[in-house]
FIDOTI-448347 format. One record per residue (C-alpha): residue number from 1; residue in one letter; x, y, z. Coordinates in steps of 0.5 Angstrom, whole numbers, plus 2048, in hexadecimal, padded with zeros to 3 digits. Example, Ala and Ser with C-alpha at 12.3 -4.5 7.8 and 13.67 -1.06 7.14 Angstrom:
<recs>
+-----+------+-----+-----+-----+
! seq ! type !   x !   y !   z !
+-----+------+-----+-----+-----+
!   1 !    a ! 819 ! 7F7 ! 810 !
!   2 !    s ! 81B ! 7FE ! 80E !
+-----+------+-----+-----+-----+
</recs>
This chain:
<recs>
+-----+------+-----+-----+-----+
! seq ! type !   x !   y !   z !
+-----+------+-----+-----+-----+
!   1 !    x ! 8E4 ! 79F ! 849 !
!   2 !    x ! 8DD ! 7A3 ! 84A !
!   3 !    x ! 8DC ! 7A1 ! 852 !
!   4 !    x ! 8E3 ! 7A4 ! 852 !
!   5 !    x ! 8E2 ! 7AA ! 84F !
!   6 !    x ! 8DB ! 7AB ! 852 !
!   7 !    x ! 8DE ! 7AA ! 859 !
!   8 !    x ! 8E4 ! 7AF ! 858 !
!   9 !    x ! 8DF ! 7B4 ! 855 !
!  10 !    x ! 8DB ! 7B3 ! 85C !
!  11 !    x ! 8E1 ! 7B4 ! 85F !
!  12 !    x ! 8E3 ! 7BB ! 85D !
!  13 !    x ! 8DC ! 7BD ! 85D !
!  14 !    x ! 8DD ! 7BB ! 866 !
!  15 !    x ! 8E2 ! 7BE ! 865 !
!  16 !    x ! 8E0 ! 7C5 ! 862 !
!  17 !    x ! 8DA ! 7C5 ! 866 !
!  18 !    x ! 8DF ! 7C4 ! 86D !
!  19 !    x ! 8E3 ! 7CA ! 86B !
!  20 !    x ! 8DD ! 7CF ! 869 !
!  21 !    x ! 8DC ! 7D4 ! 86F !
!  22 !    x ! 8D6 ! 7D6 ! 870 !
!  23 !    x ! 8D5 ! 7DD ! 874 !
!  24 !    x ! 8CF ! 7E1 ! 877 !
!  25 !    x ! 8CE ! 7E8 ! 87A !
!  26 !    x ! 8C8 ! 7EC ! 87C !
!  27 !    x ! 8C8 ! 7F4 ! 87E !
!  28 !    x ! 8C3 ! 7F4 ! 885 !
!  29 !    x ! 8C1 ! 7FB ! 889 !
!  30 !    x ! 8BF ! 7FA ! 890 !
!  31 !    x ! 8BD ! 7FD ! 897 !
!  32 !    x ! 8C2 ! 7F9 ! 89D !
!  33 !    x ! 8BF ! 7F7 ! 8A4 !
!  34 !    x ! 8C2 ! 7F7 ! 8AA !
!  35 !    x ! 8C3 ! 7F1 ! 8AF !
!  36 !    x ! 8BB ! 7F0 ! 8B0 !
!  37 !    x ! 8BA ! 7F0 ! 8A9 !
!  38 !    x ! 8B7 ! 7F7 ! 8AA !
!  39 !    x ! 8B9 ! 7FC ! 8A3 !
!  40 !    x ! 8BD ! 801 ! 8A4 !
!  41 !    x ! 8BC ! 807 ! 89F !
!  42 !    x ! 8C2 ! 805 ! 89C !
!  43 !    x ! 8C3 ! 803 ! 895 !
!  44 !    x ! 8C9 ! 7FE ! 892 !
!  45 !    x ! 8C9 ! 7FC ! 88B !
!  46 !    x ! 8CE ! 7F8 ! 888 !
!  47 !    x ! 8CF ! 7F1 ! 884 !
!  48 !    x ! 8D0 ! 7EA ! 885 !
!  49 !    x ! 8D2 ! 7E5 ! 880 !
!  50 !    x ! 8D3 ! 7DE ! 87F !
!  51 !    x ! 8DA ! 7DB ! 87D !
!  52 !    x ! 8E0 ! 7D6 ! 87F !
!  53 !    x ! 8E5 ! 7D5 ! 885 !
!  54 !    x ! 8EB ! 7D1 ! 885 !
!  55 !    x ! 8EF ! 7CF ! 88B !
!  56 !    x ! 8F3 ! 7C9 ! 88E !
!  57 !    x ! 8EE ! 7C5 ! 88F !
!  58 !    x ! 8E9 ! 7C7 ! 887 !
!  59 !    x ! 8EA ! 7C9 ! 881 !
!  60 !    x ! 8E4 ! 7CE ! 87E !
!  61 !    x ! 8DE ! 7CD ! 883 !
!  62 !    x ! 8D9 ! 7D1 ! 884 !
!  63 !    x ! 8DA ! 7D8 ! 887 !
!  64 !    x ! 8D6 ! 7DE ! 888 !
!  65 !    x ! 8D9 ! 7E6 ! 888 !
!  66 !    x ! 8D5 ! 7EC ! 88A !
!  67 !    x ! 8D7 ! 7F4 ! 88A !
!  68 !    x ! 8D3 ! 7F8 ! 88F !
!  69 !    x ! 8D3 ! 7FF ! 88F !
!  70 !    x ! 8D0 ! 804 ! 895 !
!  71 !    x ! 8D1 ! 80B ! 895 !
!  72 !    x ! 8D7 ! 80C ! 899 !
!  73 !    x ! 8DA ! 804 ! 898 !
!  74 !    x ! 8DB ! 7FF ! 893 !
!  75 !    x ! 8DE ! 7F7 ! 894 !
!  76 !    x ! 8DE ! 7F1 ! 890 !
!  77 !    x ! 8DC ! 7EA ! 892 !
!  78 !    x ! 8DE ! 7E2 ! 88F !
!  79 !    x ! 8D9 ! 7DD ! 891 !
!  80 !    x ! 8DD ! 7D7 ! 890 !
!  81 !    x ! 8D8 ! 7D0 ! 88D !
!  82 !    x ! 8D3 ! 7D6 ! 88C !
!  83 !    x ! 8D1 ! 7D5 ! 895 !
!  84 !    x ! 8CE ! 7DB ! 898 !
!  85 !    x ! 8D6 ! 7DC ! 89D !
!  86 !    x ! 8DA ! 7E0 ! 899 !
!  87 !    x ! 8E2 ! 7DF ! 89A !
!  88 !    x ! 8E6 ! 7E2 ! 89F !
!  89 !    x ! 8EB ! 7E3 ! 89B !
!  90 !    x ! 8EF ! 7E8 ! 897 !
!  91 !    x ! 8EF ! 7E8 ! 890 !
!  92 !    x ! 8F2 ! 7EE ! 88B !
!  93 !    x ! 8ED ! 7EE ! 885 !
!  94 !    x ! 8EE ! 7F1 ! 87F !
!  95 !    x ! 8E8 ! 7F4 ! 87B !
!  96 !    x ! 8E9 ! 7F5 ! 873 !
!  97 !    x ! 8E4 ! 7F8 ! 86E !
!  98 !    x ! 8E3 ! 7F4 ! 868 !
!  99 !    x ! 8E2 ! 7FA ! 864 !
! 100 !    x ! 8E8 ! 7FE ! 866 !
! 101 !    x ! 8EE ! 7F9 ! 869 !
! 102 !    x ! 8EF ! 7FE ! 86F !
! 103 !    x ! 8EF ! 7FA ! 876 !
! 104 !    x ! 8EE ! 7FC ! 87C !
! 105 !    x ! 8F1 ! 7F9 ! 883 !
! 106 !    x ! 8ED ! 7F8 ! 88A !
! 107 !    x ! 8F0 ! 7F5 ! 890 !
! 108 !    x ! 8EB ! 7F7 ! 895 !
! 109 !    x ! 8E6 ! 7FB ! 893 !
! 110 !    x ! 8E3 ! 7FD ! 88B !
! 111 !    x ! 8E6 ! 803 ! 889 !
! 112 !    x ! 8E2 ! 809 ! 885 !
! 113 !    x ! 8E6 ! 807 ! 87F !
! 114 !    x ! 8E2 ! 800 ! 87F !
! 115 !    x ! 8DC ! 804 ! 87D !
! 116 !    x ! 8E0 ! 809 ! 878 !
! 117 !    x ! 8E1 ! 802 ! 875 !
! 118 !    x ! 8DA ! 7FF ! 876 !
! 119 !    x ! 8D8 ! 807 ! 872 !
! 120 !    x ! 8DD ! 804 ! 86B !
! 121 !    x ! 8DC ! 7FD ! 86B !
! 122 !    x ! 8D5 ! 7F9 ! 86C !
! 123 !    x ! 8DA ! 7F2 ! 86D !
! 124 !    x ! 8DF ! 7F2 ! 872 !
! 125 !    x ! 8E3 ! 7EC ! 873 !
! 126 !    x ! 8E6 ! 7EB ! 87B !
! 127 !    x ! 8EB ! 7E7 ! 87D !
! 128 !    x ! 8EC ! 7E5 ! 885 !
! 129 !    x ! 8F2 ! 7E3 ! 888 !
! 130 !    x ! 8F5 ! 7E0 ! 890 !
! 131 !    x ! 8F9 ! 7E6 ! 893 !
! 132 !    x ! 8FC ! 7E2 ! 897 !
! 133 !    x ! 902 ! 7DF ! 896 !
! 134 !    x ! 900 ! 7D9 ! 898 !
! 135 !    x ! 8F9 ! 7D8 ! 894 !
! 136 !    x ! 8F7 ! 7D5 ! 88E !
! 137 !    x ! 8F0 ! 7D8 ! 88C !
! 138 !    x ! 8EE ! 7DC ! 886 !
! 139 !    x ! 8E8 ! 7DD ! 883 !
! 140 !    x ! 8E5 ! 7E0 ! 87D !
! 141 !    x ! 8DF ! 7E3 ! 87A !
! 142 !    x ! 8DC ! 7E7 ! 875 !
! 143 !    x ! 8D7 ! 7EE ! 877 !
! 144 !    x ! 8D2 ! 7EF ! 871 !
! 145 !    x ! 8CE ! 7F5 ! 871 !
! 146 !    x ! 8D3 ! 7FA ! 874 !
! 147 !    x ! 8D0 ! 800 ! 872 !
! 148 !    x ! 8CA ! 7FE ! 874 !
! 149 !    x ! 8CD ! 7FE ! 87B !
! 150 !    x ! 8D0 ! 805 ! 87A !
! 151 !    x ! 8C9 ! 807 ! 878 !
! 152 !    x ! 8C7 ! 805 ! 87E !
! 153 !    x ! 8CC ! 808 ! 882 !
! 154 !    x ! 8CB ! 80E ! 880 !
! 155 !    x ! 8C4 ! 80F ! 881 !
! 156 !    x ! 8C5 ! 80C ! 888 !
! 157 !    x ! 8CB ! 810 ! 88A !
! 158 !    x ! 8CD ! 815 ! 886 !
! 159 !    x ! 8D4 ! 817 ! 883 !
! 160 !    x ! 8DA ! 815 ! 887 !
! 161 !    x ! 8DE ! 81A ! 88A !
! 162 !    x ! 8E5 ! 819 ! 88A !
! 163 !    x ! 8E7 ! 81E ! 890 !
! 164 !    x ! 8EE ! 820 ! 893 !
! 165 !    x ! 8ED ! 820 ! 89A !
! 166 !    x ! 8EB ! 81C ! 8A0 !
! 167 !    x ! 8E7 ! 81E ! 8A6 !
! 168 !    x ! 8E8 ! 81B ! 8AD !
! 169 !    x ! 8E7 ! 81E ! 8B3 !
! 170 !    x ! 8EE ! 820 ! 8B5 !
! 171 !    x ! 8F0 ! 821 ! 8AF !
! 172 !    x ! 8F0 ! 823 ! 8A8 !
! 173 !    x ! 8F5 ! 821 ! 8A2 !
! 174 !    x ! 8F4 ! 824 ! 89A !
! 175 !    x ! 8F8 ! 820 ! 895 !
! 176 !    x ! 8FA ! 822 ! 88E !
! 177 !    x ! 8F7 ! 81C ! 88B !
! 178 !    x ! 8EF ! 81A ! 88A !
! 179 !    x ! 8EE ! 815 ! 890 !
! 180 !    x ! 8E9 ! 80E ! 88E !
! 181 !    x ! 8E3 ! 811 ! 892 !
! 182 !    x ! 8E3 ! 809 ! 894 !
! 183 !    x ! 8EA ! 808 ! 897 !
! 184 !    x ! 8E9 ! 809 ! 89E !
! 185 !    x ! 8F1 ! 809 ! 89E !
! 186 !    x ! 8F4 ! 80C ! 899 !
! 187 !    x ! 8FB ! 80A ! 897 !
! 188 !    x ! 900 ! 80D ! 89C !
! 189 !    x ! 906 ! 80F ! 896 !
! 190 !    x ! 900 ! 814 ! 894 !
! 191 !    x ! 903 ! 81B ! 896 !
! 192 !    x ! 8FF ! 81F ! 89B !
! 193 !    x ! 8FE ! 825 ! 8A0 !
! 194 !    x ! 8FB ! 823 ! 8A7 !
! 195 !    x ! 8F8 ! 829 ! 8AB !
! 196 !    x ! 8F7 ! 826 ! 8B2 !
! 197 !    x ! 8F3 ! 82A ! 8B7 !
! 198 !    x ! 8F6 ! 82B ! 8BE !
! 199 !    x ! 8F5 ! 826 ! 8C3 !
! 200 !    x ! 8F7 ! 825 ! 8CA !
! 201 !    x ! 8FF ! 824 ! 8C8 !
! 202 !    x ! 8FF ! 829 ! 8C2 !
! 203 !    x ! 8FD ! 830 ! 8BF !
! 204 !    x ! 8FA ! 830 ! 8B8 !
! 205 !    x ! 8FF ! 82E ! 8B3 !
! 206 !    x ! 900 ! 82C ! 8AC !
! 207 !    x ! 905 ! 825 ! 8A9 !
! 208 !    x ! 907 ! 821 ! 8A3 !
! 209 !    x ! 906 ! 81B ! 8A1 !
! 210 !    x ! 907 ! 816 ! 89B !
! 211 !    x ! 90C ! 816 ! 896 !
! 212 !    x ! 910 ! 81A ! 891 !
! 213 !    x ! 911 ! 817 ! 88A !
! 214 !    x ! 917 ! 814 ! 88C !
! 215 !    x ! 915 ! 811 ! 890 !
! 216 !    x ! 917 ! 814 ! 897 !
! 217 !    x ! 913 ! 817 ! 89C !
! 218 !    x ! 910 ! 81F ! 89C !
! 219 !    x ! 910 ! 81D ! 8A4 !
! 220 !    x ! 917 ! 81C ! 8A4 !
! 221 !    x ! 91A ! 820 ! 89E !
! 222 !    x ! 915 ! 826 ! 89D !
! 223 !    x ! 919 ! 82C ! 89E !
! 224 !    x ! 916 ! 831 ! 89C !
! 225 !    x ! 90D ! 834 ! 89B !
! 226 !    x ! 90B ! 83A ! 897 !
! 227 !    x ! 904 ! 83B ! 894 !
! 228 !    x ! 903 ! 83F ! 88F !
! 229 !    x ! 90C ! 841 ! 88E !
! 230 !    x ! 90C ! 843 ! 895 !
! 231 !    x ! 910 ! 83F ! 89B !
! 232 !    x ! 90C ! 83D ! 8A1 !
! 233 !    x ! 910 ! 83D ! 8A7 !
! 234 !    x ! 913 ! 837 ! 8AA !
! 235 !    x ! 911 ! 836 ! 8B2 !
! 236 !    x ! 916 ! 832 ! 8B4 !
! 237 !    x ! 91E ! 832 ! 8B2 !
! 238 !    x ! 921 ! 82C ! 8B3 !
! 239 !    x ! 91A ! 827 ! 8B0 !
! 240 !    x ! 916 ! 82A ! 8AA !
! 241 !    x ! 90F ! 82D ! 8AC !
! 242 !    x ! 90B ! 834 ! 8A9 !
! 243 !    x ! 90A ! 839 ! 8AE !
! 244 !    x ! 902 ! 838 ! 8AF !
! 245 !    x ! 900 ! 83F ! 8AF !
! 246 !    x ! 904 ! 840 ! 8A9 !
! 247 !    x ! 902 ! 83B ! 8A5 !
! 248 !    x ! 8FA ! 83D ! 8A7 !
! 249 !    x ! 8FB ! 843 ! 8A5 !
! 250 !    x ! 8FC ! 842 ! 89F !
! 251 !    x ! 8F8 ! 83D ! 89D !
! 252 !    x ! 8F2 ! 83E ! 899 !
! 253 !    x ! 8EE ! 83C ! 894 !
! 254 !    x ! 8F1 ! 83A ! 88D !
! 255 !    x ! 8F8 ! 83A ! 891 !
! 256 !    x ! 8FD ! 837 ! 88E !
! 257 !    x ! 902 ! 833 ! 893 !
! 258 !    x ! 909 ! 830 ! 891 !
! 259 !    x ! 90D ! 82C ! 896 !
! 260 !    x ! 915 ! 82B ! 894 !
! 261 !    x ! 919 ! 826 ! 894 !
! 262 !    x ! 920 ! 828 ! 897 !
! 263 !    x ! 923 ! 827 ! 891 !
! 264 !    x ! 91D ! 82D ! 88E !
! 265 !    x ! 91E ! 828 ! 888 !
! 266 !    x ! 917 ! 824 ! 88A !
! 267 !    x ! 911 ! 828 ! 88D !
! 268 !    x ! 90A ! 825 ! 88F !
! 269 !    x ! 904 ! 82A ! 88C !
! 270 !    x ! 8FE ! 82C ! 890 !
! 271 !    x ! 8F8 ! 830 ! 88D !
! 272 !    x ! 8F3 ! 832 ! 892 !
! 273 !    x ! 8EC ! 832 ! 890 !
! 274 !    x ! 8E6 ! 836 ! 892 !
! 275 !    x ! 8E3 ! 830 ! 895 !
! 276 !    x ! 8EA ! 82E ! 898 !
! 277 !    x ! 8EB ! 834 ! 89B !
! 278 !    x ! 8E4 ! 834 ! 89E !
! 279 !    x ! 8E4 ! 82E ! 8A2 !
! 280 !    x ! 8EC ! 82F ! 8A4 !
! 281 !    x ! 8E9 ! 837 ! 8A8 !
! 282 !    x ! 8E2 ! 833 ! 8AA !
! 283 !    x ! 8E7 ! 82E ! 8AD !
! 284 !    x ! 8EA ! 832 ! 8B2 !
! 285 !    x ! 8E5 ! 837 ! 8B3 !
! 286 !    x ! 8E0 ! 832 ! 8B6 !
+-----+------+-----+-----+-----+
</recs>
């Protein structure tokens, strides 16, 4: 009877030990080098932890996570049985602080939110899971130190600035929502002016992108633009678009810009900042 209470108590103290899950994680700040293993001047910092992944072939093997952060670009990689090739595929992600509850998602990049995050919780748990409709990998690991690395951010990089706009060489579009400065491609639902520099084809003009709360399109349902109360005349009478001297015009610093729907139940609102304002005149003025 004693052998057999011996082997059960062995037994469920295996099993107990099997279960337990151990998770690591370290905060690091370096300078990144180039092809020739030369340095760059240019500063990441991040965090690699050590967790499990499972898939169709292994259940809870070792597995690596790491964070990055550059100025201008952020990125995650998993590292599957801990190698030193990080998969190629895609994952959503989802980040939760032990302290608050709150969870932020990331699909292909970290979004700012990741470090308002890291600024409440110390923990955060992190849960990976296949894009694909097909595959079967998800992972799971838990960062400690968080504000720590929030810390460090801060004094590597500064504050995130949110901004409402995007700068490209042929264009400019201002937005009515903060836009992650990470998001090279930011949602095209998202409402938006389009200030288009003259080209070959076409004169300098203004468009209208994205979605109404309802969910329909300003380029195809906006029929009406005032700033500021006053109405902006249209250009074309048979497909909506704003007369772009008339627009201009009337454009300034602390604007308020609302686009109608064509029931004039539903409107987007812009307000124009004096940054905004600046770089849309700099724009076509260069």
């Amino acid at each position: 009877m004693k052998r057999i209470l011996l082997t059960l108590a062995i037994c469920l103290c295996g099993i107990a030990m099997f279960a337990q899950k151990t998770f690591s994680s370290e905060n690091f700040t370096t300078e990144t080098v180039d092809e020739f293993g030369d340095k760059t001047g240019e500063i990441k910092v991040g965090i690699i932890a050590k967790g499990y992944f499972s898939n169709s072939a292994t259940t809870n093997s070792c597995a690596k996570f790491m964070i990055s952060f550059k100025k201008k670009s952020s990125w995650y990689d998993l590292y599957e049985y801990c190698n030193n090739h990080a998969s190629k595929d895609e994952f959503y992600t989802t980040f939760e602080g032990v302290a608050t509850g709150e969870i932020v998602k990331a699909t292909y990049f970290v979004p700012t939110a990741f470090l308002n995050l890291c600024r409440e919780n110390d923990t955060i748990k992190v849960k990976l899971k296949d894009a694909s409709e097909y595959g079967s990998t998800s992972a799971v690991f838990k960062l400690f130190h968080c504000k720590a690395f929030y810390q460090s951010y801060i004094k590597t990089f500064g504050t995130v600035e949110q901004k409402k706009y995007l700068l490209y060489d042929s264009y400019v579009n201002l937005y009515n929502i903060p836009l992650d400065p990470y998001d090279k491609f930011p949602p095209l639902d998202n409402p938006c002016i389009g200030f288009w520099k003259k080209s070959r084809f076409l004169n300098d003009y203004i468009n209208f992108s994205g979605k109404f709360k309802n969910g329909d399109n300003l380029s195809v349902n906006c029929n009406e633009v005032k700033i500021d109360g006053e109405i902006v005349k249209r250009e074309d009478k048979t497909f909506y678009s704003v007369d772009f001297n008339d627009f201009m015009s009337k454009f300034h610093t602390g604007a308020i810009i609302e686009v109608f729907h064509k029931d004039k139940n539903i409107s987007e609102i812009f307000e124009v900042s004096s940054e905004e304002y600046e770089m849309v005149t700099n724009f076509f003025n260069h």
